[in-house]
Phi, psi and omega in degrees: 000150186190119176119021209265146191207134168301158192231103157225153163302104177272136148250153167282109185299356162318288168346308222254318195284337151281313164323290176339302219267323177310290181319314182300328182269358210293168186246128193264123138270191184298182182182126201293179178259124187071024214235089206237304136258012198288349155269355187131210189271163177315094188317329187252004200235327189292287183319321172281321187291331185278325161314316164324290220261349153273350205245297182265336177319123203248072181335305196286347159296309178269354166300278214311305159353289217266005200226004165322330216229147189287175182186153199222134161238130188237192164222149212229090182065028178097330204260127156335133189212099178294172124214171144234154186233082179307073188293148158296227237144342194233115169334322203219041169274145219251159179244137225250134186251111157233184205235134185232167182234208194273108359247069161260194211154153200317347171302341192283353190255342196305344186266335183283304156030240159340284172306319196279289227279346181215063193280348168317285208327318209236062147066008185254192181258118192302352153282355166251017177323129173243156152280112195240132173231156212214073173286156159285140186282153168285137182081006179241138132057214178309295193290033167042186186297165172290209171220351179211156181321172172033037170281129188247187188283313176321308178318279183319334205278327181303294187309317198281335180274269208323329150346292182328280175325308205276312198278037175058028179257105172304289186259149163199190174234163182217181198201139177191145159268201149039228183276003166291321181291305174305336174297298197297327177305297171315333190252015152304284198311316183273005164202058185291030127229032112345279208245125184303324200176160182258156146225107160252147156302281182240125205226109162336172159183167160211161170329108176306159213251070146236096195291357166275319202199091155296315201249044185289157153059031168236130161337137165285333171314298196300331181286275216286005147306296202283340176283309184315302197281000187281294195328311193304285210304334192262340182242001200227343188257347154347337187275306187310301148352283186293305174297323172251046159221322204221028215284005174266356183289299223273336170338313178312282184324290198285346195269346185254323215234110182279349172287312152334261200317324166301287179317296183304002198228296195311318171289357188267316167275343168286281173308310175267029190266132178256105198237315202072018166089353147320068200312306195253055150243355145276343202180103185319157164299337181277291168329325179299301175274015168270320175298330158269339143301321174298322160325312171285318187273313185284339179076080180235345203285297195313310178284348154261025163274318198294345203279330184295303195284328178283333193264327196231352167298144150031064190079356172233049167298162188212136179288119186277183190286198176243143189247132175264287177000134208260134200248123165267188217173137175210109182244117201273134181286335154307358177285155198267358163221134179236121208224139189284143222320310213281004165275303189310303175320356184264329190285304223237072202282007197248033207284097194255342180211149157233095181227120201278123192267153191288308201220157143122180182222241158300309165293047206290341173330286179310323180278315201197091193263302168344303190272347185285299198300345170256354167265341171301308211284294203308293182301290191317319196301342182296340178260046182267131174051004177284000000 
């Protein structure tokens, strides 16, 4: 690490009054008559949120948001690195990694913040107390674009164990969704005797190696996981598509047009939100744009598009390792992929809690943050000081 200089968030009005003037000029297309997200997203829920965010959006909220907590910028092997690093108040509090993915961002942690690094303050028991640290993936947000071809998950997961290190947690533990869940699987693998234990959100699998009956002995529940995720693939992944072939093509557009860049993100939190198609019954309207402004102010949507082609585009898939390591799980019902226990057991062998949650989806920090922090407190506490 080298450079490391605190860090906060500004916006400019030079910032706000080019958003303004974007919004105000953007050119709206058509939209069929009865046609409500089933072509994408919705022209008229679009149109109210970007009115929101010239008219009502409040900057200075989101400065104070985004700056509650310390936070730092370094570089790591060359490549630019936000994080925060939220020390606990409590001597023997263990220290916590988490990973946020694709199209979140580290605003997705503000509310846990707190409940982890201080649960005396917030009604918890002070033994489960954490030092939480919270990078922006290189090429997300505050940590600016990447900076050379073929930075990878592998890449990302060695800066977060470096990470670790230098800011003085030998052992620790980690936590991830989206593309946060393979960082955290990685940097299990590639360093158990670090990192004490996992926690995933959304957790791989793939079929035991039976080519007659993959899908001997799983549950219609477990059948009907694996049909939800054929339907994701066949009706939803169009985004995946674009990015890890072309994201640069399309990058001109969301990187010029904050309405583009609206659209492209809001439709991704409707569907993988467990909302019931109500968007901002998952997730405020204020929270919403913070996550797409941080997008917006860094110029970032490209390079983090850019993370599909490098990691899943085209001839450049990598088989991953097997994690020994002891691994939780949670599973939300809106999350967007779901795999049965005994497929995750060929990846993870070391699987210690499987817990099916009452609520929340992909996003769960944001979504159902009470519950994320207590499935947190819970799994983690067996592995304190081992």
């Amino acid at each position: 690490m080298t450079n490391t200089e605190d860090f906060r968030v500004t916006v400019s009005e030079t910032q706000i009054a080019d958003l303004n003037r974007r919004l105000d000029q953007a050119r709206w297309p058509d939209q069929l008559d009865g046609s409500s997200w089933d072509y994408g997203t919705n022209r008229d829920y679009l149109r109210a949120l970007c009115d929101y965010w010239r008219h009502a959006y409040d900057w200075k909220a989101f400065e104070q948001r985004h700056n509650a907590f310390e936070q730092y910028l370094t570089r790591i092997d060359g490549q630019p690195l936000h994080y925060y690093h939220v020390r606990s108040p409590e001597p023997d509090a263990q220290a916590l990694i988490l990973s946020h993915g694709w199209p979140g961002t580290v605003t997705e942690f503000l509310e846990v913040f707190g409940p982890l690094s201080d649960p005396r303050a917030h009604g918890g028991d002070p033994r489960d107390a954490f030092h939480v640290v919270a990078p922006s993936l290189p090429g997300f947000g505050f940590s600016g674009p990447t900076l050379r071809r073929g930075y990878r998950l592998q890449d990302i997961a060695s800066a977060f164990h470096q990470l670790m290190q230098t800011l003085g947690y030998p052992r620790y533990v980690a936590q991830g969704g989206d593309w946060g869940a393979p960082i955290t699987m990685l940097l299990g693998a590639n360093h158990p005797q670090h990192v004490a234990a996992i926690h995933l959100n959304l957790i791989s699998g793939a079929a035991p190696p039976d080519p007659d009956h993959p899908r001997e002995g799983l549950s219609d529940a477990e059948l009907a996981d694996l049909k939800s995720n054929k339907d994701f693939a066949r009706y939803e992944s169009g985004y995946q598509s674009i990015q890890r072939t072309k994201p640069q093509t399309l990058a001109y557009g969301l990187n010029d047009s904050p309405v583009g860049l609206a659209a492209w993100i809001v439709e991704k939190f409707r569907s993988w939100t467990d909302c019931g198609g109500n968007i901002e019954r998952g997730i405020s309207r204020d929270r919403l744009l913070d996550n797409i402004s941080i997008y917006w102010l860094s110029g970032t949507i490209n390079s983090s598009m850019r993370l599909y082609y490098e990691e899943t585009g085209p001839d450049r898939g990598r088989p991953f390792p097997k994690v020994s390591v002891p691994t939780g799980h949670a599973r939300f019902p809106g999350e967007i992929y779901k795999f049965p226990r005994r497929w995750a057991e060929t990846r993870y062998s070391n699987i210690t809690r499987w817990q099916t949650m009452p609520r929340g989806g992909h996003f769960a920090a944001m979504e159902v943050p009470d519950l994320y922090v207590a499935e947190l407190r819970e799994f983690f506490r067996d592995y304190r000081g081992t």
